[in-house]
C-alpha positions as CSV (number, residue, x, y, z in Angstrom):
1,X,167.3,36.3,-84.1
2,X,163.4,36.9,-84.3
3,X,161.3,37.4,-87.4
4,X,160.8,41.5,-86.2
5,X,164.8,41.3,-86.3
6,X,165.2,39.8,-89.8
7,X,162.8,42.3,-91.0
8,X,164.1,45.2,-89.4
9,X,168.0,43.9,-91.1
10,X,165.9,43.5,-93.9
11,X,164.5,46.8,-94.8
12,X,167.9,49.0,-93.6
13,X,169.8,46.8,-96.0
14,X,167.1,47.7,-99.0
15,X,166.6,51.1,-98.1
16,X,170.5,51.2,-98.2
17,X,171.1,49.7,-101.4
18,X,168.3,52.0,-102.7
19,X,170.5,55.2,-101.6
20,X,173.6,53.9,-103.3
21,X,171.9,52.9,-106.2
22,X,173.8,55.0,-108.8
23,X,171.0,56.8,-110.8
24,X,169.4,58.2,-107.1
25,X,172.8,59.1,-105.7
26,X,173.8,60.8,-108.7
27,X,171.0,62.6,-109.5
28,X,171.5,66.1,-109.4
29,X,168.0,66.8,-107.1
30,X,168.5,63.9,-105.0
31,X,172.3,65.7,-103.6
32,X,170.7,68.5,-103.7
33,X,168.4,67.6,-101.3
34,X,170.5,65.2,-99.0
35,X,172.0,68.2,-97.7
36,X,168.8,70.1,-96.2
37,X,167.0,66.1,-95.3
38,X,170.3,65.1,-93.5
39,X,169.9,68.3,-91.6
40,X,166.3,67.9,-90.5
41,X,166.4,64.5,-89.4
42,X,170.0,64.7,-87.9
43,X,168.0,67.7,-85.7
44,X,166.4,65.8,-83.5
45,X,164.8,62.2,-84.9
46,X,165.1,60.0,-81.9
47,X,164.9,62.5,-79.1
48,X,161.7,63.9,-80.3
49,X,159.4,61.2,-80.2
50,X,159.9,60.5,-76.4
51,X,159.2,63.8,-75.8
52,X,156.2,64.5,-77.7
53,X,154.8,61.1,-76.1
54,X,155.8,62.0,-72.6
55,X,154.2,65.8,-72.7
56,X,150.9,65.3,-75.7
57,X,150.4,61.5,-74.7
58,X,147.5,60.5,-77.9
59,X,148.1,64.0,-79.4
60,X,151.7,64.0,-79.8
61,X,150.6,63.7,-83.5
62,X,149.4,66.6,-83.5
63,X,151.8,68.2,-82.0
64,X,154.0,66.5,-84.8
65,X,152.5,67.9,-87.7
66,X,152.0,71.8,-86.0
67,X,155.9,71.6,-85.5
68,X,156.1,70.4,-89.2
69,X,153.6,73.0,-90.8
70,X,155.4,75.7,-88.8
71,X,158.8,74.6,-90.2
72,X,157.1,74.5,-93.6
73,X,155.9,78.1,-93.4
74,X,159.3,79.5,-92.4
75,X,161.0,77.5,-95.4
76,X,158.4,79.5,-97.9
77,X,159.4,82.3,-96.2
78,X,162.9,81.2,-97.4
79,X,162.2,79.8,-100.8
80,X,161.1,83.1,-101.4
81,X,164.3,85.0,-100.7
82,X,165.9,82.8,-102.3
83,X,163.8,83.5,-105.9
84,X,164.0,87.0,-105.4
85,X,168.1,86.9,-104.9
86,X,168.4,84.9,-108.3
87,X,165.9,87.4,-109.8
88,X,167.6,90.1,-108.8
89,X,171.2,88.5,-109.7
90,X,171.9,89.4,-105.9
91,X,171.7,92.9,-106.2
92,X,168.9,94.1,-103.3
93,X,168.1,97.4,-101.8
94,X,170.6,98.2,-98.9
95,X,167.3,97.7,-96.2
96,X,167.1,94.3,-97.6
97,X,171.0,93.6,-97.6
98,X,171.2,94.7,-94.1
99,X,168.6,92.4,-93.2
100,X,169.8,89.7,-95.1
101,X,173.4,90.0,-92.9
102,X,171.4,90.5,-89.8
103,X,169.6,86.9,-90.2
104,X,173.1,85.1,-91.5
105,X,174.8,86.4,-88.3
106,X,171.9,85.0,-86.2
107,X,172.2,81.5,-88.2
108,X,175.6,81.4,-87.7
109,X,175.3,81.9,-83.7
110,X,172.7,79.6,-84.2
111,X,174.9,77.0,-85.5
112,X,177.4,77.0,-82.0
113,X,174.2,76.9,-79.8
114,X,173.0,73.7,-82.5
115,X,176.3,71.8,-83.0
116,X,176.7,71.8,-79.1
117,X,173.2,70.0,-79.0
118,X,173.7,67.7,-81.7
119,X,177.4,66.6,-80.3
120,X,175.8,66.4,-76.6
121,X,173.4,63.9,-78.0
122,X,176.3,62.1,-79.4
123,X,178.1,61.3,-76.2
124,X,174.6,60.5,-74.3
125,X,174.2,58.3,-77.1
126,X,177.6,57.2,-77.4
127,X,178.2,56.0,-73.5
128,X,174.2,54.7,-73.6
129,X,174.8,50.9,-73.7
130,X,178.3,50.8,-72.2
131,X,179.1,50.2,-68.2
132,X,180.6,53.8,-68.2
133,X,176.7,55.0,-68.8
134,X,176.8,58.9,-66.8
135,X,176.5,62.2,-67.3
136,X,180.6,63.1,-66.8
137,X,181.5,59.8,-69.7
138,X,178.6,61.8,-72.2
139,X,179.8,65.0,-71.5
140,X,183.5,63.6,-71.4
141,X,183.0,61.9,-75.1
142,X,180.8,65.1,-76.3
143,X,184.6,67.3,-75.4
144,X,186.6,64.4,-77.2
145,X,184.6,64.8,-80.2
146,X,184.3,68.9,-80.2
147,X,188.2,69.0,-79.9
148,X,188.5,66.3,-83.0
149,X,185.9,68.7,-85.0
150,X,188.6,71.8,-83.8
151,X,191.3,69.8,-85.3
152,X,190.2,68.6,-88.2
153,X,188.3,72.1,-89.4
154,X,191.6,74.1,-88.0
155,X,194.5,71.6,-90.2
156,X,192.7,70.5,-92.8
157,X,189.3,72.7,-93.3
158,X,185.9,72.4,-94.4
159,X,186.3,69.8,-97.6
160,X,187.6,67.7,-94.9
161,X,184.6,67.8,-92.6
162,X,182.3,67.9,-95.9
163,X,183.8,64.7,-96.8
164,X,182.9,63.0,-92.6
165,X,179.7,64.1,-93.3
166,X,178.4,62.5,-96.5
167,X,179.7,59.2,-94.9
168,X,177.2,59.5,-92.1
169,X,174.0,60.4,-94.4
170,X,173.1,57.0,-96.0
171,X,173.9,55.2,-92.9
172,X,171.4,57.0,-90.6
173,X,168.6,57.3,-93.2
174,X,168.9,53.4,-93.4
175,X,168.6,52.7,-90.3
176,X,165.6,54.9,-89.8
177,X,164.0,53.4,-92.2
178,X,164.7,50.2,-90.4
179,X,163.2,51.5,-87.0
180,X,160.2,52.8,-89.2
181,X,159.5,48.9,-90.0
182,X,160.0,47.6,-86.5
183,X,157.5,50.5,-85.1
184,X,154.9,49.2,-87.6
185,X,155.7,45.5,-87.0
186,X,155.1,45.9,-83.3
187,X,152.2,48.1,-83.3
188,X,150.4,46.0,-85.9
189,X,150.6,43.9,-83.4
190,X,149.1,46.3,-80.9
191,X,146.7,47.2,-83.3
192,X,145.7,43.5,-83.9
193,X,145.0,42.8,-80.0
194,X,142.7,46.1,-79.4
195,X,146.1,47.2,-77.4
196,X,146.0,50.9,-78.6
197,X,147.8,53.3,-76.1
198,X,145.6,56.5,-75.4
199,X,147.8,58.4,-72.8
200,X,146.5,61.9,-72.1
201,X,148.3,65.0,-72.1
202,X,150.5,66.2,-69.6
203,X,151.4,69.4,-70.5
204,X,148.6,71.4,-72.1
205,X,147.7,75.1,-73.1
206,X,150.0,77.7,-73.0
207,X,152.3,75.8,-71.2
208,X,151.8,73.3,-74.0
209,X,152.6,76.2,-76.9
210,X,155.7,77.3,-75.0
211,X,157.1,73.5,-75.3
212,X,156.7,73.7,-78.9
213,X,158.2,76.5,-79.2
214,X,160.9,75.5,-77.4
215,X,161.3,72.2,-79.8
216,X,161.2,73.8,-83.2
217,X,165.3,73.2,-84.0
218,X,164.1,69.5,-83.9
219,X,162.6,70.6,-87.4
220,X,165.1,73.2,-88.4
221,X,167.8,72.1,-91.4
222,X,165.9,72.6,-94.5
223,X,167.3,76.3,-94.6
224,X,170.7,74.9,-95.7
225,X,169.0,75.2,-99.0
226,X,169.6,78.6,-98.8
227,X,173.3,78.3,-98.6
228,X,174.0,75.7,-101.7
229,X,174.0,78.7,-104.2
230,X,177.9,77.8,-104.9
231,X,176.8,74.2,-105.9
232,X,173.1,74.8,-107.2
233,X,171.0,77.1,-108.8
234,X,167.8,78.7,-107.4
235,X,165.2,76.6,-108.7
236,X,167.0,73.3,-107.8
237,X,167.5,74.5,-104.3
238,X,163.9,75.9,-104.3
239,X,162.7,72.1,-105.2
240,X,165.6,70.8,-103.0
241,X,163.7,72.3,-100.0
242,X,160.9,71.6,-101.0
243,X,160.9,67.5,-101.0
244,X,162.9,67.8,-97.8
245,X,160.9,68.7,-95.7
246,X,158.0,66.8,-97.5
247,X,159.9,63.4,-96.7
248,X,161.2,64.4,-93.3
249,X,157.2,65.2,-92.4
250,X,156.3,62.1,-93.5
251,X,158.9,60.3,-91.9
252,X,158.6,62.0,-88.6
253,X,155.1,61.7,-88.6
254,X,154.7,57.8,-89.3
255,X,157.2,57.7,-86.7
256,X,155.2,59.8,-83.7
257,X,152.1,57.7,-84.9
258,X,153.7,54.4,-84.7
259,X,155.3,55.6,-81.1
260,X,152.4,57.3,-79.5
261,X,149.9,54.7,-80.0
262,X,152.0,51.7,-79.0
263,X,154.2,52.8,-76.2
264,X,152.9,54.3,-73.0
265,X,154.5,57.6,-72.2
266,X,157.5,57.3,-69.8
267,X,156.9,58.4,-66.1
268,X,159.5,60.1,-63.9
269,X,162.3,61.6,-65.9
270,X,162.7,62.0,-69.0
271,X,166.3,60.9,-70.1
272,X,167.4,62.0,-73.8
273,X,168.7,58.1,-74.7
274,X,164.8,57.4,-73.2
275,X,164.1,55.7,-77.2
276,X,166.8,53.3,-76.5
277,X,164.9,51.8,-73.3
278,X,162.4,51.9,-75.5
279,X,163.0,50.2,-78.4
280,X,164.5,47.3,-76.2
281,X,161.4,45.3,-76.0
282,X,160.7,45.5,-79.9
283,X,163.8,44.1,-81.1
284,X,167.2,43.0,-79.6
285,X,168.6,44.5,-83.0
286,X,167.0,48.0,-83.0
287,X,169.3,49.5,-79.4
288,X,172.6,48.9,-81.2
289,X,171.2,50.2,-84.7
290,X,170.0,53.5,-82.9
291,X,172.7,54.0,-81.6
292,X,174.4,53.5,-84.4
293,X,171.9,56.0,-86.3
294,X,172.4,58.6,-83.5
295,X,176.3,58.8,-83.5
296,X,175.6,59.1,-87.1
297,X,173.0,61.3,-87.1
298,X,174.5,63.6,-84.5
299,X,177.9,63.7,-86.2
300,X,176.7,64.7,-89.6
301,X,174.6,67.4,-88.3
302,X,177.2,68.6,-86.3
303,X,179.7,68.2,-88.9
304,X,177.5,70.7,-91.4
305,X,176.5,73.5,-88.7
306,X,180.4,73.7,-88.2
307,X,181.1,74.4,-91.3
308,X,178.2,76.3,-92.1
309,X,179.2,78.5,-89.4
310,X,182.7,78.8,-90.5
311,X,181.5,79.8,-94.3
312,X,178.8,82.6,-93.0
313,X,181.3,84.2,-90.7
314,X,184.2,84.3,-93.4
315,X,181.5,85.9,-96.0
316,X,179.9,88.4,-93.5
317,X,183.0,89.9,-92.1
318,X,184.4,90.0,-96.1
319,X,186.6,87.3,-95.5
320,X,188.9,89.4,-92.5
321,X,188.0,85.6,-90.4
322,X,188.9,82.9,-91.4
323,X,186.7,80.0,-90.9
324,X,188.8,77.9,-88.9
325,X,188.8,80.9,-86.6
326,X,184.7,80.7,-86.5
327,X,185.5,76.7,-85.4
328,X,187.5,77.8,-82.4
329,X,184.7,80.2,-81.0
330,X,182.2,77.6,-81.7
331,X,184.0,75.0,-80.0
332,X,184.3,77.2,-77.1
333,X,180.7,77.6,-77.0
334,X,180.0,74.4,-76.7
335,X,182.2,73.2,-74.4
336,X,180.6,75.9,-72.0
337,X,177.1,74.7,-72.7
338,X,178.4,71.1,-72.7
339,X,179.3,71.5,-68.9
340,X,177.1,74.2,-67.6
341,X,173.3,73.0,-69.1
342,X,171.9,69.6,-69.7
343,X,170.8,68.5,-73.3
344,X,166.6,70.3,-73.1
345,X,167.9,73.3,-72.3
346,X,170.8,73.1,-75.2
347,X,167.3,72.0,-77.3
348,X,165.7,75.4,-75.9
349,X,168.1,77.5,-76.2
350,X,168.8,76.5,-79.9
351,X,165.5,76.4,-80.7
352,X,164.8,79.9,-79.6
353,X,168.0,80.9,-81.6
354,X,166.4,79.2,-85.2
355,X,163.3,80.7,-84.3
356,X,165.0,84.4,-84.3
357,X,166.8,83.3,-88.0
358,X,163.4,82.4,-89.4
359,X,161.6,85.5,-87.7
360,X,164.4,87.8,-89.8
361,X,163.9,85.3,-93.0
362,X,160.2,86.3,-92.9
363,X,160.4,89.9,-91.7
364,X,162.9,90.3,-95.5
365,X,160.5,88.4,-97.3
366,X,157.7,91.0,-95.7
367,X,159.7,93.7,-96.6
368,X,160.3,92.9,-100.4
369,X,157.0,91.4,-101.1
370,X,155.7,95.3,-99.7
371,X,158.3,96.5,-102.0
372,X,156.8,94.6,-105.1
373,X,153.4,94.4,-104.9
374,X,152.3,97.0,-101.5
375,X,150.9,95.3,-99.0
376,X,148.7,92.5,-99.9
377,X,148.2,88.9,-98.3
378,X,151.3,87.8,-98.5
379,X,153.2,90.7,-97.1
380,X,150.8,90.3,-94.1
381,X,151.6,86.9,-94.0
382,X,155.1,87.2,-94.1
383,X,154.8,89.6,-91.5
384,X,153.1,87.1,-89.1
385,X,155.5,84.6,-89.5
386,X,158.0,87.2,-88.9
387,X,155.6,88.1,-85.2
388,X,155.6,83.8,-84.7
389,X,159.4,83.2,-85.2
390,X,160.0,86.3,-82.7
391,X,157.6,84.8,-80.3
392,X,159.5,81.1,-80.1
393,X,162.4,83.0,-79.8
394,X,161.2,85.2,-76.5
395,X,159.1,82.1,-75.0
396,X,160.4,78.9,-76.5
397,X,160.7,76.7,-73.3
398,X,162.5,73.5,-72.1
399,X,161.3,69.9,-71.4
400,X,160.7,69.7,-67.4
């Protein structure tokens, strides 16, 4: 084992101990926000940075941080619903409740089109460094593991799935930070030989926008926040939301640095295990430790849309469906997209759905800042994020 190895080992195990340190894991914002950062990072970590690199080449950091102030914007669009339900003791005028139903119907059909995306990247993931690598083993795994989510949500229900998914969480952020320290090992390196990678674009203007767009769900999570009110009160789910997405920028951000500017963009097709090729000449530890952080990552995601899901469609239809019942359509759904589209158009298609959510989540906040205070800057703010979610959702686009 090399040096770059030991240090990677080195800095999962401390960043490991560090979440199971008692006083951070019991701290009431630190579970408070594990929920909306597992989200966000489970939504799309290792696939993205491939991507950006392959289509921005030496501005995929930009393209980073756009995709992250966007996500931002949205989640003040939420933070402020959620203030204005706790101010209001969730009693809202009947435009406002309508619209409010309207954008949890659209998250909830979000979640199938999400969880068959996340569990897609599972079985890529999953078959990756076996000899049964192919598109019929991922796709074959991806149906195991949907059928196993059916059964466990239908027989035992949602504590059950709760308690798969806080499992995952520590494990995946671990290893990310591991891959973090590998990235800056090896392009110190870079760095330290005048070896700085300074690919050009290859998909630019609208073209460009379209792609971002299309690859905003690798951002989306941090509205979970919204949906912890059993659990935790306004302001901690406010703050919650808050330092998720602050961490998840920064991590996916030192990540598309450390990527872009070491690694020359991959030519020919782009394959959604492509950071496991990659990582192979950094470290002969980091392929199995991805991989481990993907089945992770992917299963906790997964694991929280389902039941997500299965919650908002028991509360919207006053509990006549059951959530279990919400599983079986979802499931359904994604074994149709799991055999009928590959994995960018799954990332599209979701993407576009999120996109509608927040567009709805902005147009209410629009509505009752108007309400409050007429129409002012932030109504007309508001409204345009309301204009750019429904844009994403009309024109998001796939990776070619």
């Amino acid at each position: 084992m090399t040096a770059i190895d030991f240090f990677i080992l080195a800095a999962t195990l401390t960043v490991g101990a560090i979440l199971v340190w008692p006083r951070l894991a019991g701290a009431e914002l630190w579970r408070a926000t594990s929920t909306p950062l597992a989200s966000i990072i489970g939504s799309g970590f290792l696939v993205l940075g491939p991507i950006l690199d392959a289509s921005f080449g030496r501005y995929a950091p930009f393209a980073m941080a756009g995709l992250c102030l966007t996500a931002y914007a949205f989640g003040w669009a939420v933070r402020y619903n959620i203030a204005e339900i706790e101010r209001r003791n969730g009693k809202r005028p009947p435009v406002e409740e309508r619209t409010e139903d309207l954008a949890s119907w659209i998250l909830a059909f979000a979640y199938f089109i999400s969880v068959s995306y996340y569990l897609n990247l599972f079985g890529a993931f999953a078959v990756d460094l076996t000899p049964f690598n192919s598109d019929v083993a991922a796709r074959s795994v991806t149906t195991a593991v949907f059928l196993l989510v059916l059964a466990v949500g239908w027989f035992k229900g949602f504590k059950a799935l709760e308690g798969m998914e806080r499992v995952s969480v520590g494990i995946k952020l671990a290893i990310i930070a591991g891959l973090l320290a590998g990235l800056a090992w090896f392009g110190a390196g870079h760095l330290a030989s005048g070896d700085v990678v300074l690919a050009p674009a290859t998909v630019t203007g609208w073209q460009a926008v379209t792609l971002g767009f299309g690859l905003i769900v690798t951002v989306q999570g941090f509205e979970t926040s919204r949906y912890l009110g059993n659990t935790y009160d306004a302001r901690t789910r406010i703050r919650s939301m808050r330092v998720a997405q602050w961490l998840s920028s920064a991590i996916y951000l030192i990540y598309i640095v450390l990527l872009t500017y070491a690694f020359p963009p991959v030519s020919g097709q782009l394959e959604e295990t492509e950071i496991i090729d990659m990582m192979r000449i950094v470290a002969v530890s980091l392929p199995v430790l991805l991989v481990v952080a993907a089945l992770s990552a992917q299963f906790s995601a997964a694991i929280a849309d389902t039941g997500g899901s299965g919650g908002l469609i028991h509360e919207l239809s006053g509990r006549r469906l059951a959530p279990r019942n919400a599983y079986l359509v979802l499931v359904t759904v994604g074994l149709g997209l799991t055999w009928l589209a590959d994995i960018f158009q799954i990332i599209a298609y979701a993407s576009r759905a999120f996109a509608a959510y927040y567009a709805v989540q902005a147009a209410l906040a629009a509505i009752t800042v108007a309400r409050r205070e007429g129409v002012g800057v932030r109504t007309v703010v508001f409204a345009g994020l309301a204009a750019l979610g429904a844009a994403m959702a009309i024109f998001g686009t796939p990776v070619e």
